[in-house]
C-alpha positions in Angstrom: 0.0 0.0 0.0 2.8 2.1 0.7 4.5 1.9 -2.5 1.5 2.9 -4.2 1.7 5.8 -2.7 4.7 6.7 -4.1 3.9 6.5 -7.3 4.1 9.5 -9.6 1.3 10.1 -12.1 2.3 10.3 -16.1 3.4 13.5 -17.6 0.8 15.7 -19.7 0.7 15.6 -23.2 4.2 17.0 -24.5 3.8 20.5 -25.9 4.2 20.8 -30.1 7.7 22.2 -29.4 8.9 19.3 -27.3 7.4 17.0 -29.7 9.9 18.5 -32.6 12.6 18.7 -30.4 11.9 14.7 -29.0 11.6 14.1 -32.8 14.8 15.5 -33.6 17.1 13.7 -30.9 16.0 10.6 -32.1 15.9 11.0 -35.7 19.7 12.1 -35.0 20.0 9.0 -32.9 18.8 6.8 -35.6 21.2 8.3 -38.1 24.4 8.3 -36.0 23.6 5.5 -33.4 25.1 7.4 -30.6 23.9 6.6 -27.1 20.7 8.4 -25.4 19.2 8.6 -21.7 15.3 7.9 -22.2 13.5 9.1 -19.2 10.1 7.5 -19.2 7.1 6.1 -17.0 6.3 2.5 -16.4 4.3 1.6 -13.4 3.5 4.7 -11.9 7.6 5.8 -12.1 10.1 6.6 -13.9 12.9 5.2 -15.0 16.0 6.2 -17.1 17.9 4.2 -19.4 20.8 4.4 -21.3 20.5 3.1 -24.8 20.4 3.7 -28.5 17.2 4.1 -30.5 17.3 1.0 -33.3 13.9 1.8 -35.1 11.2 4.2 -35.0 7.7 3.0 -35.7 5.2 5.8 -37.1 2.4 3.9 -37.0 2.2 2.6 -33.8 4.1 5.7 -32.0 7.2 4.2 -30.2 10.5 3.3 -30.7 13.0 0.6 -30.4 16.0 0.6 -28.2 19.0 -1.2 -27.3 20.8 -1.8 -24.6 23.2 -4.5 -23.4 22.2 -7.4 -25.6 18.9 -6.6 -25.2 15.6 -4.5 -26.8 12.6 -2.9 -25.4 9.6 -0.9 -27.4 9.1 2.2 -25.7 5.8 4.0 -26.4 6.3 7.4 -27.5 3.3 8.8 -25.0 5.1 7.5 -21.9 8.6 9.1 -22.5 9.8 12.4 -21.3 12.5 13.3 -22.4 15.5 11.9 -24.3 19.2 13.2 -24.1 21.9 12.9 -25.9 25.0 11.4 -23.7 
C-alpha cells in the first residue's frame, strides 16, 4: 500500500515544441547510433535508461531501443525526455 503511494502520475501531453525537439534527438540517434538517456514512465515511475534508438515506428508511436544485448519498445506517449550522452 505504501508503494502505491509513491507512485508519480504520467506526464501531460508533450507540448508541439517538445514533440519536434523529441523528434529531432532521435531522428539524430537513428542516423548516427550514438547513445541516449530515455527518461520515461512504467508503473507509476520513472525510470532512465541508457540506450540507443534501433527503429522508430510511425504507426504505432514508439520506438526501439538497445541496450546490453537486449531490446525494449518504448511508447512514445510515456517518455519524457531523451538526451543525448
Amino acid at each position: 500500500m505504501q508503494e502505491q503511494e509513491n507512485d508519480v502520475p504520467l506526464h501531460e501531453e508533450l507540448a508541439d515544441d517538445q514533440w519536434q525537439e523529441l523528434g529531432m534527438i532521435i531522428i539524430d540517434a537513428l542516423n548516427h547510433t550514438h547513445d541516449v538517456i530515455v527518461t520515461y514512465w512504467v508503473n507509476g515511475r520513472y525510470q532512465e535508461l541508457t540506450c540507443t534508438i534501433d527503429k522508430l515506428d510511425e504507426l504505432n508511436k514508439r520506438i526501439k531501443v538497445v541496450f546490453s544485448d537486449d531490446y525494449e519498445w518504448l511508447n512514445l506517449r510515456l517518455i519524457k525526455s531523451i538526451v543525448q550522452v
